[in-house]
N, C-alpha and C positions, 0 to 999 in steps of 0.2 A: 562692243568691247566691254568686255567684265570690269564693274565697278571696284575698287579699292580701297578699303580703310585702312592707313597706316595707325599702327597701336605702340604706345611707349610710357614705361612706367619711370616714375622719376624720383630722385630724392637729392636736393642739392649737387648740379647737371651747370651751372652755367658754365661751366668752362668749356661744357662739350655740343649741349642741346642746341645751341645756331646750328654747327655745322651739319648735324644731325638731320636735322629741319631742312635745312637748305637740299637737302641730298633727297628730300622725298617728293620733288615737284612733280612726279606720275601721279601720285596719290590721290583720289577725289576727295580725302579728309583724313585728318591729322589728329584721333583721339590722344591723350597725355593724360596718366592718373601719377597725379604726385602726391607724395604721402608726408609731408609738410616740408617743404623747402623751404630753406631761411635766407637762403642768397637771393642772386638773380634770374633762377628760371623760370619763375612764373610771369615776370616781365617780359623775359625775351619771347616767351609762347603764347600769350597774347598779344604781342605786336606781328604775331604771324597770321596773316590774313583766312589761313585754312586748319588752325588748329581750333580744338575748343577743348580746355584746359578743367580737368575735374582734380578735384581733390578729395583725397580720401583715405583715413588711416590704414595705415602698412597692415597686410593679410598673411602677408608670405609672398615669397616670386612665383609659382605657380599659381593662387587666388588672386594675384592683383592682375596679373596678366589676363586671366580669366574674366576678369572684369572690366577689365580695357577692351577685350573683343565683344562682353557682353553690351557695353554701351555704343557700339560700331553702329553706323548706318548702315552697311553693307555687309553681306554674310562672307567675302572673300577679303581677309585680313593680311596684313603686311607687317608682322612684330617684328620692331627693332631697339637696340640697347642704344642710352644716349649717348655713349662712345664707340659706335659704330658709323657708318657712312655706305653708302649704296652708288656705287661706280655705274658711268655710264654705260657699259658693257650690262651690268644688271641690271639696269632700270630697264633698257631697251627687252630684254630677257622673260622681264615678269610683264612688260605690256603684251609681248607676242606670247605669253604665257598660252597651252591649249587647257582650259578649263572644266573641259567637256566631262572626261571621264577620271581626271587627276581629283585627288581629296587635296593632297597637299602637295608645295612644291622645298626642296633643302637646296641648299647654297653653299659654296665655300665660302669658308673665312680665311681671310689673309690678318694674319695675326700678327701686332707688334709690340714690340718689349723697347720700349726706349721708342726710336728712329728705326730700328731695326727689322723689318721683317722676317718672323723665323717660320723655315719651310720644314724644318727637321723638328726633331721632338715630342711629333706626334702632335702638331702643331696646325698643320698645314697636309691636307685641304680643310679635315676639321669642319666636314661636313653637319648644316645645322637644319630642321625644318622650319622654315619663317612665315613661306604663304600657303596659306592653309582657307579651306571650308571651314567656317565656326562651328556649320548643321553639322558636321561628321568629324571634325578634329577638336581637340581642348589640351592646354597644357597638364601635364602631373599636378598634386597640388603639394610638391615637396618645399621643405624651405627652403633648399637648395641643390643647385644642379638641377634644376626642372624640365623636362621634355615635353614636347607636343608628341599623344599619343591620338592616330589616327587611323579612323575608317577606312579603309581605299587605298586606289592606288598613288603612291608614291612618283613624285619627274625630278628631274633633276636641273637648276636653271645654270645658264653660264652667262663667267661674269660672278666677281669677287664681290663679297662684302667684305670691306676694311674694318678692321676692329685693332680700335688703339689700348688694349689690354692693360698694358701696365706701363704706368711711366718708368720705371726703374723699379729698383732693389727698396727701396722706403717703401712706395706705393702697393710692391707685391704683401712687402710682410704687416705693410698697416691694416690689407684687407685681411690675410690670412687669418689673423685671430677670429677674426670673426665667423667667414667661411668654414674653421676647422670646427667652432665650435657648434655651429648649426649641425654640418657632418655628425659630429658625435652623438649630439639627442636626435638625430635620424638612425642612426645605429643602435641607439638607446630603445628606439620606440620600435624598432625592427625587430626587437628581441636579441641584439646580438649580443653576446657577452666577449669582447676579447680580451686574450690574457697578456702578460709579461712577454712572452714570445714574439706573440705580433710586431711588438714593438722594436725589436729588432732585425725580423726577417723584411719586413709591410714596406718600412722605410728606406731596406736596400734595395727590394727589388723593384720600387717608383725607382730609383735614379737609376740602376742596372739596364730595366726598359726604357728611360728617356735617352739615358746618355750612349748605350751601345743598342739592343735593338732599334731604337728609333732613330738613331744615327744623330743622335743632338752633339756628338763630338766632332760631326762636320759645321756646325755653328761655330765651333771654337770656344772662346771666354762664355760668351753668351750662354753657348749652352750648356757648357758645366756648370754655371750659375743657377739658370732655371732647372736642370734636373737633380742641386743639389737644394734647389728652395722648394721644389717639390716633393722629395723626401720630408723632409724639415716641416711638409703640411701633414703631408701623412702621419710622420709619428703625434705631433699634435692632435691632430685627429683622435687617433687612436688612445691616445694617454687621456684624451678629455672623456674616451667613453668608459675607458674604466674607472674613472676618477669617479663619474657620474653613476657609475653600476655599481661601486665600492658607497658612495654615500646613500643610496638609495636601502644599502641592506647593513645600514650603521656601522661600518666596517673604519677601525682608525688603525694607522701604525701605531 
């Protein structure tokens, strides 16, 4: 049976990292790179008998991850978010994993907003790649939205990985600022310049696609919410890169 290192980057997690933990008893070892927690996660993941707990200033989410699999005992890696969990349908999935000639293996995410599991939206299945070869896969090293790009071939596992997304409407937009503004200087460093325009087509047609192609208006409330808080990142997004391409070339109103 192929060995497994589970890989998880951290930053102020206790409310999530037990159950996290708990969810990965297939694992042969439990690496965690926290990039300085001020709560309790670094207590709860040392009282875990299989984790060994590193810390080390924040790189980006693509370079920490990369980091987490570079400190692995094992070349066959299991990266998960601390508000995710791995149902027994997957665990049993990735143990009968065939290893042989797969690089990496993606997984659905069952994704929730609140209590709520949402299937629409473009939500669900929300396909992700988690175990992977380290020798032939490594994630992007974007500062956000980062992917594992890999060698080989691709499988597919069954069996959900649960991701508690957002607790509500607070939680979405506490992160959003920040998410949007990362976006922006990735656009920024892309070379993109967007104008005035963007701003008003970019952030109809996110909700347009969540809410009637992706069918998020069978979700009901819910999901006119998320594909109206989705717009609502986009134009942010977008406005922080002009903002940021307008000061870059001294430009004032």
């Amino acid at each position: 049976m192929t060995k497994i290192s589970a890989t998880i980057i951290t930053l102020n997690e206790e409310a999530n990292i037990g159950q996290c933990l708990a969810s990965l008893d297939f694992a042969d070892e439990i690496v965690v790179v926290d990039s300085g927690s001020t709560d309790r996660t670094a207590e709860i993941c040392r009282a875990h008998d299989r984790v060994r707990f590193v810390e080390h200033p924040w790189l980006g989410f693509g370079k920490q991850k990369n980091l987490a699999a570079s400190l692995a005992a094992n070349d066959w890696v299991f990266n998960i978010d601390s508000d995710e969990r791995v149902t027994p349908r997957l665990q049993e999935s990735i143990l009968a994993a065939d290893t042989g000639k797969i690089a990496c293996f993606k997984v659905a995410r069952e994704n929730y907003f609140g209590e709520r599991w949402i299937r629409r939206c473009g939500w669900y299945p929300d396909y992700n790649m988690r175990l992977y070869d380290r020798t032939r896969c490594a994630f992007s090293e974007r500062q956000v939205h980062e992917a594992l790009v890999c060698q080989g071939e691709v499988g597919i596992l069954t069996g959900n990985l649960v991701h508690r997304t957002y607790s509500g409407i607070a939680d979405y937009l506490k992160r959003m600022d920040r998410y949007s503004s990362l976006a922006a200087q990735e656009l920024v460093q892309a070379g993109k310049r967007p104008g005035v325009a963007q701003l008003f087509y970019k952030p109809a047609f996110t909700f347009f696609k969540m809410y009637v192609l992706r069918l998020g208006f069978l979700e009901g409330y819910t999901g006119f919410i998320l594909s109206k808080l989705y717009s609502h990142y986009t134009f942010y997004k977008y406005s922080k890169a002009i903002e940021l391409n307008r000061a870059a070339k001294g430009e004032h109103d």
